[in-house]
C-alpha positions as CSV (number, residue, x, y, z in Angstrom):
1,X,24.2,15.5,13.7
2,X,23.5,11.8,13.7
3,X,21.7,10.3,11.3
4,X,20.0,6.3,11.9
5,X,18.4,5.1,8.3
6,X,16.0,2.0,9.1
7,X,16.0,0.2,5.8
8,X,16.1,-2.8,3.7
9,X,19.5,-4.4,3.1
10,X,22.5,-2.1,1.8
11,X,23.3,-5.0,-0.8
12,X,19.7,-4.8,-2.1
13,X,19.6,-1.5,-3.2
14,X,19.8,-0.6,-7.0
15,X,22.6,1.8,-6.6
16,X,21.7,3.9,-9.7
17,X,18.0,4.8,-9.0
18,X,17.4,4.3,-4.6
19,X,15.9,7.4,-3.5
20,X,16.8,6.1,0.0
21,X,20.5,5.8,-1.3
22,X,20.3,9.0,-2.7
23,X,19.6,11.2,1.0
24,X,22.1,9.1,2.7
25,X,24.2,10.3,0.0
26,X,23.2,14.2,0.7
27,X,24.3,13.6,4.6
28,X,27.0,12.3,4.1
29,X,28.1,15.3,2.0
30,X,27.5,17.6,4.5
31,X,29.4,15.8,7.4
32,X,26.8,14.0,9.8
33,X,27.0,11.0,11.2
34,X,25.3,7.9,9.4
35,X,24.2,4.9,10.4
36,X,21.6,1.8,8.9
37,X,20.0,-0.9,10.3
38,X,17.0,-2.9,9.2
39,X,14.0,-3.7,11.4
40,X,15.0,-7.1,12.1
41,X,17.8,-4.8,14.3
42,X,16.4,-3.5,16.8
43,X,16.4,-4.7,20.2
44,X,16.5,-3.8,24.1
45,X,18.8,-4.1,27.0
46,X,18.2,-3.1,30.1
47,X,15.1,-1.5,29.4
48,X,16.5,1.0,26.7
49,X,15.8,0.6,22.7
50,X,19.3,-0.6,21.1
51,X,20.1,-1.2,17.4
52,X,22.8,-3.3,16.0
53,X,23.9,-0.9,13.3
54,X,26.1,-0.5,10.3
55,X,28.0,2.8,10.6
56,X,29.3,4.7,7.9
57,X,33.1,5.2,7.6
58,X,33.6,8.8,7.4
59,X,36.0,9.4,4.4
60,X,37.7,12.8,3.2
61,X,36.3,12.8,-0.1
62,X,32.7,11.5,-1.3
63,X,32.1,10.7,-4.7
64,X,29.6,12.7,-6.8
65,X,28.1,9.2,-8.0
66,X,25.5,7.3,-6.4
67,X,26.3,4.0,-7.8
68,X,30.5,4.2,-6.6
69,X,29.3,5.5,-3.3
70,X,27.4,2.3,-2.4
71,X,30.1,0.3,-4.0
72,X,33.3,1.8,-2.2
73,X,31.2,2.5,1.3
74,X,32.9,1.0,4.1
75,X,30.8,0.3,7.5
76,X,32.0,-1.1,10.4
77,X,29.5,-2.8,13.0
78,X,28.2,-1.0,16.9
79,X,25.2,-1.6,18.9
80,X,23.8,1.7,19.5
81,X,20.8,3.2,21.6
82,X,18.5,4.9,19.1
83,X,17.8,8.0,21.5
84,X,21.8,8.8,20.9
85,X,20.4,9.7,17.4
86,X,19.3,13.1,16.5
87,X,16.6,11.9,13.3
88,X,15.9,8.0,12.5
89,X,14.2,7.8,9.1
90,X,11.7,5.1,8.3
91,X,12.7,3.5,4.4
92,X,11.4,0.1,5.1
93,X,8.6,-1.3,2.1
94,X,5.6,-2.3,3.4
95,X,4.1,-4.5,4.6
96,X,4.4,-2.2,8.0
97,X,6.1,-3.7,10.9
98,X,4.2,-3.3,13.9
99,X,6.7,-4.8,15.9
100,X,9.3,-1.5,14.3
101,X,7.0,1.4,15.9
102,X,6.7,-0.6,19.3
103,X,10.5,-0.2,19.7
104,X,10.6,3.0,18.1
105,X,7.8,4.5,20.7
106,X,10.4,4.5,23.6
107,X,12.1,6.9,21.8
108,X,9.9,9.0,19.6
109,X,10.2,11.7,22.4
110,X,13.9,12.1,22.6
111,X,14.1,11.6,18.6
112,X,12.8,13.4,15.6
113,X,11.9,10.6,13.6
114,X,10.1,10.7,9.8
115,X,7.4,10.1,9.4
116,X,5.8,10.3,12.7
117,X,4.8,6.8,13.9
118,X,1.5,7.3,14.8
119,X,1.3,8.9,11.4
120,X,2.3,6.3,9.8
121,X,0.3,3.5,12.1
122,X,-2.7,5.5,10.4
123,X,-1.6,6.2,6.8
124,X,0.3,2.5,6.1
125,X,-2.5,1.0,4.1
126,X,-4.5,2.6,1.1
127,X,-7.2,3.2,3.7
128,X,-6.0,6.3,4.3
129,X,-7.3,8.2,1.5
130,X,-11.1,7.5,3.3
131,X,-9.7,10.5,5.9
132,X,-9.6,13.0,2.9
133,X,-13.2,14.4,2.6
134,X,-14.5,13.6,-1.1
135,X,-18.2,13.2,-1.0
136,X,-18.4,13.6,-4.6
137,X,-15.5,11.6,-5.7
138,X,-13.7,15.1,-7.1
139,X,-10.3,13.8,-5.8
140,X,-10.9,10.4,-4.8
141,X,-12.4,7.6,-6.8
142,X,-15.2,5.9,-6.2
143,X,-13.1,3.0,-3.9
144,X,-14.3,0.0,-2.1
145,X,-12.3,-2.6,0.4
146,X,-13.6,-5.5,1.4
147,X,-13.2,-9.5,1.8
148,X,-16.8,-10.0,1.0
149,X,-16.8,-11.5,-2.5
150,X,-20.8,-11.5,-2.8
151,X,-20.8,-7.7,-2.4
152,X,-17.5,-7.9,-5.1
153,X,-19.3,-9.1,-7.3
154,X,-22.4,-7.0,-7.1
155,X,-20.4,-4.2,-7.4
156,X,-18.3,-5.4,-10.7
157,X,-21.7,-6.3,-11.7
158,X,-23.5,-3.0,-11.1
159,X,-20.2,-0.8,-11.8
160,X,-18.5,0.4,-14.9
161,X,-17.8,-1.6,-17.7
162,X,-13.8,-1.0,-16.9
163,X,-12.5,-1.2,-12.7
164,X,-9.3,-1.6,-10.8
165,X,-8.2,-4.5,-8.1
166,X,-5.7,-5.0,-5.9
167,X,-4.4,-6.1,-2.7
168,X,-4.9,-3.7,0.0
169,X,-1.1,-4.8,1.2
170,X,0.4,-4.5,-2.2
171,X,3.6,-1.7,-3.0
172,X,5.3,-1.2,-5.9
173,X,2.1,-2.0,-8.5
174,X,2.0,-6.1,-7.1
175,X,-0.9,-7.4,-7.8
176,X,-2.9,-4.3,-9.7
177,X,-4.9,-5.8,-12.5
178,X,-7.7,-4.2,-14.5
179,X,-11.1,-5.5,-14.5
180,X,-13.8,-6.0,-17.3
181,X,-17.3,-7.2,-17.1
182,X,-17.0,-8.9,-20.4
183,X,-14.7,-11.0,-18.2
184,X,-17.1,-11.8,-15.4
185,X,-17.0,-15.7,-15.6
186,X,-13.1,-15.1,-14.5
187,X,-14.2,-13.0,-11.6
188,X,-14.8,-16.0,-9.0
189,X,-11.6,-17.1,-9.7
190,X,-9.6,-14.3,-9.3
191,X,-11.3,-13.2,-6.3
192,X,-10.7,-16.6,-4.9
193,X,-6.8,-16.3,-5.7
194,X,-7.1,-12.6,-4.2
195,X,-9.0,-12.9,-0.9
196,X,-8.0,-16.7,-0.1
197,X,-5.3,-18.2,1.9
198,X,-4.2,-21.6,1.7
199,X,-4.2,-21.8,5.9
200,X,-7.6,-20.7,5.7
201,X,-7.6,-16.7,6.3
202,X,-8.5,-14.0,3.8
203,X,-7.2,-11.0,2.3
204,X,-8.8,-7.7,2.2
205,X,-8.9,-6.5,-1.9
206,X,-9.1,-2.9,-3.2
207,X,-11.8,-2.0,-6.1
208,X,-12.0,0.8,-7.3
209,X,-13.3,3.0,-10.7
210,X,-11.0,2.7,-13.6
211,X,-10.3,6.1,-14.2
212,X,-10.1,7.5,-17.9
213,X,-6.6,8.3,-18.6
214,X,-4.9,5.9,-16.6
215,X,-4.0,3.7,-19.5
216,X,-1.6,6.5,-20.6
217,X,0.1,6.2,-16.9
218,X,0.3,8.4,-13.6
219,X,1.6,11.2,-12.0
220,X,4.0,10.9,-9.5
221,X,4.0,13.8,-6.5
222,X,6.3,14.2,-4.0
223,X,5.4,16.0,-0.9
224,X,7.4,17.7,1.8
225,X,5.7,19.3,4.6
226,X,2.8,19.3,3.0
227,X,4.2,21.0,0.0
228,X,4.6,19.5,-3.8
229,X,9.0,19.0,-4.2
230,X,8.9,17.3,-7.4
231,X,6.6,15.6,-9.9
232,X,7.1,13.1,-12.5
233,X,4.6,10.9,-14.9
234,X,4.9,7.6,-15.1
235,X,4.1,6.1,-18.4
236,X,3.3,2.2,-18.7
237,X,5.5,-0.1,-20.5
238,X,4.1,-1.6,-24.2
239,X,3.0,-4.9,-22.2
240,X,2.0,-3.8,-18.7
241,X,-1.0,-1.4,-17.5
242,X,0.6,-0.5,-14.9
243,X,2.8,2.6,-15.0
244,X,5.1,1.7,-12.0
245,X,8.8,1.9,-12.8
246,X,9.4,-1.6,-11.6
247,X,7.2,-2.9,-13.4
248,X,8.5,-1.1,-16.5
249,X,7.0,1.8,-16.8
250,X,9.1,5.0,-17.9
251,X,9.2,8.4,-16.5
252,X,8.8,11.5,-18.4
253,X,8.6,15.5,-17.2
254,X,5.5,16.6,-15.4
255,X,4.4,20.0,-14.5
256,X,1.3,20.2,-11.7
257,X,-2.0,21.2,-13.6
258,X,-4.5,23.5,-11.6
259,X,-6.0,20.2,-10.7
260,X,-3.6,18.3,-9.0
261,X,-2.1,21.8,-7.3
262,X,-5.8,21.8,-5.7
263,X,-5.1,18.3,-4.8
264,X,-2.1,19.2,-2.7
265,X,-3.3,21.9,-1.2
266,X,-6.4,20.0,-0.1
267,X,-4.5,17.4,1.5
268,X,-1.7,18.6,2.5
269,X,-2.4,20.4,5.9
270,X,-3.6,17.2,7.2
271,X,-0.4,14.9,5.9
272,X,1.5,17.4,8.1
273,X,-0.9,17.5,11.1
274,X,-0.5,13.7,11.5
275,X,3.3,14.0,10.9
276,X,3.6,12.9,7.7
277,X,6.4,15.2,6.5
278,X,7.9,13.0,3.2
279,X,5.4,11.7,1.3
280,X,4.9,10.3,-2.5
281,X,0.8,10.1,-3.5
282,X,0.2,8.8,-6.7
283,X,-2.6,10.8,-9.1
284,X,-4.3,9.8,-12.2
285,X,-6.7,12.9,-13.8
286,X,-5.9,14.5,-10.9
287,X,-7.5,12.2,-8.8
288,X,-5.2,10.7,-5.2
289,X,-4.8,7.0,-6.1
290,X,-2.8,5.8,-3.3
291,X,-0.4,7.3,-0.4
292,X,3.3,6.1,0.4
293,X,4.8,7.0,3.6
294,X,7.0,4.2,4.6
295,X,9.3,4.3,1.7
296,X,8.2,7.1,-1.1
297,X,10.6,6.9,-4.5
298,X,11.3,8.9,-7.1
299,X,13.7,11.3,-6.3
300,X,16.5,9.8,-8.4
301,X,14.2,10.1,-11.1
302,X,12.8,13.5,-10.9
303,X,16.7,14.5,-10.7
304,X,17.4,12.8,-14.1
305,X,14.2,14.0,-15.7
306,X,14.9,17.6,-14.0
307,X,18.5,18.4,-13.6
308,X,17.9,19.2,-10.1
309,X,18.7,17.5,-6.5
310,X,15.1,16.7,-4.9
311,X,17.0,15.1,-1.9
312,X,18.5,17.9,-1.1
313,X,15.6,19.8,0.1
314,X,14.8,16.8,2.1
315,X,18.0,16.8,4.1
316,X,17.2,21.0,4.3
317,X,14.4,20.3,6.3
318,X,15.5,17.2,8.6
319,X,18.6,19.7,9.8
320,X,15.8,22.4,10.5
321,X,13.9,19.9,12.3
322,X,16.6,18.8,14.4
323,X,18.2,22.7,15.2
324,X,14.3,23.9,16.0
325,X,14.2,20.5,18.5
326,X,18.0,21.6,19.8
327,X,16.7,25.2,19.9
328,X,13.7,24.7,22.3
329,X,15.5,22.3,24.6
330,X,18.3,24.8,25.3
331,X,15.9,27.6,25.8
332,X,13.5,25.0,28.2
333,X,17.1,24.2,30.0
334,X,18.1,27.9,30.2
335,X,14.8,29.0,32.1
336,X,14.4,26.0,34.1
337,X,17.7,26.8,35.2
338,X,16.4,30.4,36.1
339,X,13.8,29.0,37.9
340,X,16.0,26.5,40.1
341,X,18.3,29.1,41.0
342,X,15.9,32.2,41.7
């Protein structure tokens, strides 16, 4: 089959730990067709969704190594109609690109693309949690979004002595800072630097309840159709709270408590109802901090951690995906052609 990756830049990847890198890797292996492009890409003629793409060289032998794959991969350049594809995946970092999915809905029918785009036009921003019933904050914490810095404040004021704050467009842990009220005389200020533009428009902020235990770091899950592939905790750095790898944080071995297995099971029928088939949530004390679906990481360090080959069970189900798609067209062709000829 034919694989199209849209993506950041091949030359920005880091070639030892991209989990993106790593399941281009896996299809290559087994012998499909792979192509990349970035947003920026994309484009129509004559009415039909194009892409100026960066095709793969197919080679006799592949190496075993991640990091002299991406340096000895050799690409040469086509414009290409995405419907030709059989699977386009999404591995762009947010911020989401609206203009992306209005291309990419011309062809969402023809395509098996992951995630689904109306999945993802839902579950972008960490708003999405708010879909996950949790009246009594058992698996979400008590979170509020808002541009309003009067009802900030009454909040920080009225909350717990310890609270988190971010921008609600932030990825990779940008912008996550903890909170105190012994520090409220700081609070105007950093609310101002938050929510304020210098062209006059605001940002919307995330606050939400410290919760106890995060200071020792957080769970990474990885989810595929709705099931937990891989775990790993995330452990902050000596001079950083936060536990993200990029902002040096380590990882360590994780196995799922009863907790966060309750977690997955609770959310994961509706991750797959609105098509969100690779996921990564993040969980502190089993409680779902945040959801990735444009870009979830990790697998290259749950392999290292682990021994294993997460990506592989990725690539598994795309090439189910795309023979149950193949499967029902033939069969629809097969009796339509009964039909035409009875």
């Amino acid at each position: 089959m034919n694989v199209c990756f849209i993506m950041y830049p091949w030359d920005q990847m880091d070639a030892e730990n991209d989990s993106t890198l790593a399941m281009i890797h896996e299809f290559t292996k087994r012998g499909h067709g792979m192509a990349i492009t970035t947003p920026a890409n994309l484009t129509i003629r004559d009415s039909v969704a194009f892409a100026f793409c960066s095709c793969l060289k197919r080679k006799e032998k592949i190496s075993s190594s991640l990091k002299s794959f991406h340096k000895h991969a050799e690409f040469y350049d086509e414009m290409l109609p995405l419907a030709g594809f059989d699977v386009i995946i999404l591995r762009s970092n947010p911020p989401l690109d609206m203009i992306m999915l209005n291309f990419l809905d011309s062809v969402k029918d023809d395509v098996f693309i992951m995630n689904d785009l109306d999945g993802i036009r839902r579950a972008n921003n960490k708003l999405y949690t708010a879909v996950f019933e949790d009246e009594h904050n058992e698996i979400i914490p008590r979170t509020h979004v808002t541009k309003n810095k009067k009802y900030l404040r009454k909040i920080i004021k009225e909350g717990p002595d310890r609270m988190i704050l971010k921008p609600l467009n932030g990825f990779g842990g940008s912008g996550v800072i903890l909170i105190e009220k012994t520090a409220m005389k700081s609070i105007n200020s950093l609310l101002d630097f938050y929510i304020d533009n210098k062209d006059g428009t605001t940002n919307y902020v995330i606050l939400q309840d410290y919760i106890e235990g995060a200071d020792q770091g957080d769970v990474r899950i990885l989810l595929l159709n709705g099931q937990p592939i891989g775990a790993m905790r995330r452990v902050p750095g000596e001079e950083d709270h936060r536990s993200n790898v990029t902002a040096g944080g380590r990882v360590t071995k994780h196995s799922l408590t009863k907790q966060e297995k309750e977690l997955c099971r609770k959310i994961g029928p509706k991750l797959v109802k609105d098509g969100l088939y690779f996921v990564g949530i993040d969980v502190i004390n089993g409680q779902l901090v945040e959801v990735n679906v444009m870009s979830p990481g990790g697998i290259t360090y749950m392999n290292k951690v682990y021994k294993t080959r997460v990506q592989e069970k990725v690539v598994d189900f795309v090439e189910d995906k795309v023979l149950e798609r193949v499967t029902a067209f033939e069969r629809r062709q097969k009796l339509r052609k009964h039909v035409n000829e009875a």
